[in-house]
C-alpha positions in Angstrom: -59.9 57.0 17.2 -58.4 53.7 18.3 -61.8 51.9 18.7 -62.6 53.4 15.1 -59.1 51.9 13.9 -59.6 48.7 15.1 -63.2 48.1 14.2 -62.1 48.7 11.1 -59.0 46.8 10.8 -57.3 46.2 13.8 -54.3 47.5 15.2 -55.8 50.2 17.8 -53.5 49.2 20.4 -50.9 51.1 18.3 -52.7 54.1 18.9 -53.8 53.3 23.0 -50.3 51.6 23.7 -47.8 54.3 23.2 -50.8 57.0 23.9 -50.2 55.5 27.7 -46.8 55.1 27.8 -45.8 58.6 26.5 -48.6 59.9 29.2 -47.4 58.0 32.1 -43.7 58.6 32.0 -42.4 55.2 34.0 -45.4 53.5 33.6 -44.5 49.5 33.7 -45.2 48.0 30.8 -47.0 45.2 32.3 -49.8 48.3 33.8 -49.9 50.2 30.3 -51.0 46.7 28.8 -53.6 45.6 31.2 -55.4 49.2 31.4 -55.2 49.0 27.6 -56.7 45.1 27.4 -59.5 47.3 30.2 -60.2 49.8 27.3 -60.2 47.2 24.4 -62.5 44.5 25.5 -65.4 47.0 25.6 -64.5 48.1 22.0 -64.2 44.7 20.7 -66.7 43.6 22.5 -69.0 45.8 21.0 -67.4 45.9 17.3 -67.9 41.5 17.3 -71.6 42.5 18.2 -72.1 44.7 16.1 -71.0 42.7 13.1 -72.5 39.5 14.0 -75.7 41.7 14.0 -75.7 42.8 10.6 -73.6 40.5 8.7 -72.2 36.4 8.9 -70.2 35.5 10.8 -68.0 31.8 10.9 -68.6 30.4 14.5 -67.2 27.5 13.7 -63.8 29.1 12.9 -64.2 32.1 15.8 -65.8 30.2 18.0 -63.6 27.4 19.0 -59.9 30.4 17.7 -61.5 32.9 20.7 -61.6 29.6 23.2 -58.2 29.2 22.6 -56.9 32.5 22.4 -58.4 33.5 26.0 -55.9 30.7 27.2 -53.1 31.5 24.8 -53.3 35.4 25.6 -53.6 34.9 29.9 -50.4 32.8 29.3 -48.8 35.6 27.5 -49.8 38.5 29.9 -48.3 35.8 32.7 -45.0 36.8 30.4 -45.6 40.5 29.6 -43.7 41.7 32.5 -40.5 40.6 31.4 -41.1 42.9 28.0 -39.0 46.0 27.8 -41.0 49.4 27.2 -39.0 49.6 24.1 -38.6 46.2 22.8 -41.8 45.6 21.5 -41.3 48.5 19.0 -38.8 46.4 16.6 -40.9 43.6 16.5 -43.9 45.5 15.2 -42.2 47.5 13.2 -41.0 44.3 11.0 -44.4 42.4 11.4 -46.2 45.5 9.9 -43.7 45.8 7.2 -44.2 42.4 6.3 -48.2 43.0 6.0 -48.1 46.4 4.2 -46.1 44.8 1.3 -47.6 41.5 1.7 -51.2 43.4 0.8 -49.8 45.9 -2.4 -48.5 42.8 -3.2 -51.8 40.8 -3.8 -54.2 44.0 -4.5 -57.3 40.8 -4.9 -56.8 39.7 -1.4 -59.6 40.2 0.7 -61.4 42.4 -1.6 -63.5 39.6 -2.9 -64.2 35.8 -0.5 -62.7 33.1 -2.4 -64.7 30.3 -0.8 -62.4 27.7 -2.2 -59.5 28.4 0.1 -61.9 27.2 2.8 -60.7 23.8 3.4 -60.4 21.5 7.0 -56.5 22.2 6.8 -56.8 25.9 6.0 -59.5 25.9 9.0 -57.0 24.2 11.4 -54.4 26.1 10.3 -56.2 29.4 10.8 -57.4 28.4 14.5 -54.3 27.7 15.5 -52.5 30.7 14.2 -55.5 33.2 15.5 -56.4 31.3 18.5 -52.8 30.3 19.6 -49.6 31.9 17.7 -51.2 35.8 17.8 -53.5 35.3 20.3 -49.9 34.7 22.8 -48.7 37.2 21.0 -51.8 39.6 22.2 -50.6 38.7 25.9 -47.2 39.2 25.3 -46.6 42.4 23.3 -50.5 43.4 21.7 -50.2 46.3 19.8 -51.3 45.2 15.7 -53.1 42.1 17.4 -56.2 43.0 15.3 -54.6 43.7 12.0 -52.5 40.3 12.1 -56.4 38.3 13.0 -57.8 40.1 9.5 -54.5 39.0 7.4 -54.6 35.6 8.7 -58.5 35.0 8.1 -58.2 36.6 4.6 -54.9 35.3 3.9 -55.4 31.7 4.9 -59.2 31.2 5.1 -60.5 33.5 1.8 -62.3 35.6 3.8 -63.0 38.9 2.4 -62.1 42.1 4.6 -65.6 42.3 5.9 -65.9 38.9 7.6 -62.6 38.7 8.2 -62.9 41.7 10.6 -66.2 40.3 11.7 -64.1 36.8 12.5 -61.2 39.2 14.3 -63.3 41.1 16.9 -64.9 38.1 17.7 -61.1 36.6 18.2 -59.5 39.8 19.9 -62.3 39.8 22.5 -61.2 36.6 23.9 -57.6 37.9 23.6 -58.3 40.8 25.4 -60.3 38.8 28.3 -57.6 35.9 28.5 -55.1 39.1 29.2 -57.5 40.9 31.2 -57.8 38.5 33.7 -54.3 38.2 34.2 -53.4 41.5 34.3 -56.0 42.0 36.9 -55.1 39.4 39.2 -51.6 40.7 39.0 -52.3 44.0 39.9 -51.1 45.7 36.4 -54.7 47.8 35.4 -55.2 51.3 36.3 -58.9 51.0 36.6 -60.2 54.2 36.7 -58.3 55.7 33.8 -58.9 52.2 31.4 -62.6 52.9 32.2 -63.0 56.0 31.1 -60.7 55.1 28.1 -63.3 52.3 27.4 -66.4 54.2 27.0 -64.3 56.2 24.0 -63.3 53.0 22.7 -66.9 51.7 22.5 -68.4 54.8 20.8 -65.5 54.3 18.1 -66.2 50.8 17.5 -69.7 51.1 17.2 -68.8 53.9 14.2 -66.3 52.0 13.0 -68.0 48.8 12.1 -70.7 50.0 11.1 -68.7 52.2 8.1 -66.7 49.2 7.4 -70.1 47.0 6.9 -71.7 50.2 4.9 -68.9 50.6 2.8 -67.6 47.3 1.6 -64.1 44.9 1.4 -62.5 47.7 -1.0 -63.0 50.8 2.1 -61.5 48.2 4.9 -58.4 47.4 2.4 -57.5 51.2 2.1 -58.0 51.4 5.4 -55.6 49.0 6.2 -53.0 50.2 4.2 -53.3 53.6 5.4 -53.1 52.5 9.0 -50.2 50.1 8.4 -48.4 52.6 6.8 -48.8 55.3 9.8 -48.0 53.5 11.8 -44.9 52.1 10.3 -43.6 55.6 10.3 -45.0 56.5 13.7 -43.2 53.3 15.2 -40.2 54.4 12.9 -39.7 57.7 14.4 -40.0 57.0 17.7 -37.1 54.2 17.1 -34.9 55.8 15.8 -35.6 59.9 15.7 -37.0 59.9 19.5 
C-alpha cells in the first residue's frame, strides 16, 4: 500500500514510518528511518522508471534537484538521530494541513500544465527547494517527502500532477540513497526486515504509477487529497488520542 501511495502521490513513508515504530516497540528512530529509506529506494526507484518509460520527464529540472538532494538528504540522516520518536509528528501534521487546504484552495492546480510558469527563476527556485530544502528534510524527519516534491513541481514549476510525480520519484530516489548511505554506514538499517519490506514496495509502485499515468492529472489530485486528509487524522489521533 505504501509503494501504491507514493507512486501515486507521495507520502508512503506515512504509512512505513509509524507501521515500524508501532511494530518495534523502542525501535530508535534513527533504525526505523534507515530500514524505511531500505524499502523506499526500490519503490521509487522503480516508480521514476516506470514513468520515464511511458511518459516525459524534465531532466533538466530532476536531474541536477536529485544531485543535490542525495547530498542534502545524507546531511540530514547525519542529524536524524537527534529526532525524538514523537517529534516529527507535529511537524507533519502542520505541513500536511498547509497542503490539503493549499490544493481545495486552487482546485486548477496541477490538473492541467501551465507551461508559462516555467521560467529560469521558477527552475532555480524549484531545484533548490526539491533538491535542498525537502530533500534535508527527507534525511531529517521523511515521512510526506513525496507529497511536498509533487506540490512544489506543480506549485512552482506548472507541472501537472502526472509529470510532477514523474519529476518526484526521480527526486525521492536520490533522497532515499543520500539517506541510505548514511544510515548504513551508521549502523541504523535492519536489513533483513527493510528487504523484505522492499519487494512489497516495488510491486506497489509498479501498480501505482502505472494507474496514475492510465488515469490522468484529475485521479492523482483526488488521490492526493484523500491521502492528505488520512493521514492528517491518522497523525491527529495518534497526537493527541494515543
Amino acid at each position: 500500500m505504501a509503494g501504491w501511495v507514493d507512486a501515486v502521490v507521495g507520502g508512503g513513508g506515512l504509512l512505513l514510518l509509524p507501521a515500524l515504530l508501532v511494530a518495534a516497540p523502542g525501535l530508535p528512530v534513527a533504525t526505523a528511518l534507515g530500514t524505511n529509506k531500505l524499502a523506499a529506494i526500490f519503490g521509487t526507484a522503480t516508480a521514476a522508471t516506470t514513468y520515464a518509460r511511458r511518459t516525459k520527464v524534465d531532466w533538466r529540472v530532476a536531474a541536477p534537484a536529485a544531485g543535490f538532494a542525495v547530498l542534502s538528504a545524507g546531511v540530514g540522516a547525519a542529524l536524524a538521530g537527534a529526532v525524538p520518536a514523537s517529534a516529527y509528528r507535529p511537524v507533519v501534521l502542520v505541513v500536511l494541513v498547509s497542503v490539503a487546504v493549499f490544493v481545495l484552495l486552487r482546485p486548477r492546480m496541477g490538473v492541467v500544465a501551465v507551461p508559462a510558469k516555467r521560467t529560469p527563476v521558477r527552475v532555480a527556485v524549484v531545484i533548490a527547494v526539491a533538491g535542498v530544502g525537502i530533500a534535508l528534510y527527507d534525511g531529517l524527519i521523511g515521512p510526506g517527502t513525496g507529497t511536498f516534491l509533487v506540490l512544489a513541481f506543480t506549485a512552482v514549476l506548472g507541472a501537472d500532477f502526472v509529470h510532477g510525480s514523474a519529476m518526484a520519484k526521480v527526486v525521492n530516489a536520490g533522497t532515499n540513497l543520500g539517506a541510505l548511505v548514511v544510515f548504513g554506514v551508521t549502523g541504523h538499517v535492519w536489513w533483513l526486515l527493510g528487504a523484505g519490506m522492499a519487494v512489497c514496495n516495488i510491486a506497489g509502485a509498479v501498480l501505482g504509477a502505472r494507474m496514475a499515468l492510465r488515469r490522468g492529472s484529475g485521479f492523482v489530485r483526488v488521490v492526493l487529497l484523500v491521502v492528505v486528509v488520512a493521514l492528517v487524522a491518522k497523525l491527529g489521533h495518534d497526537q493527541w488520542v494515543s
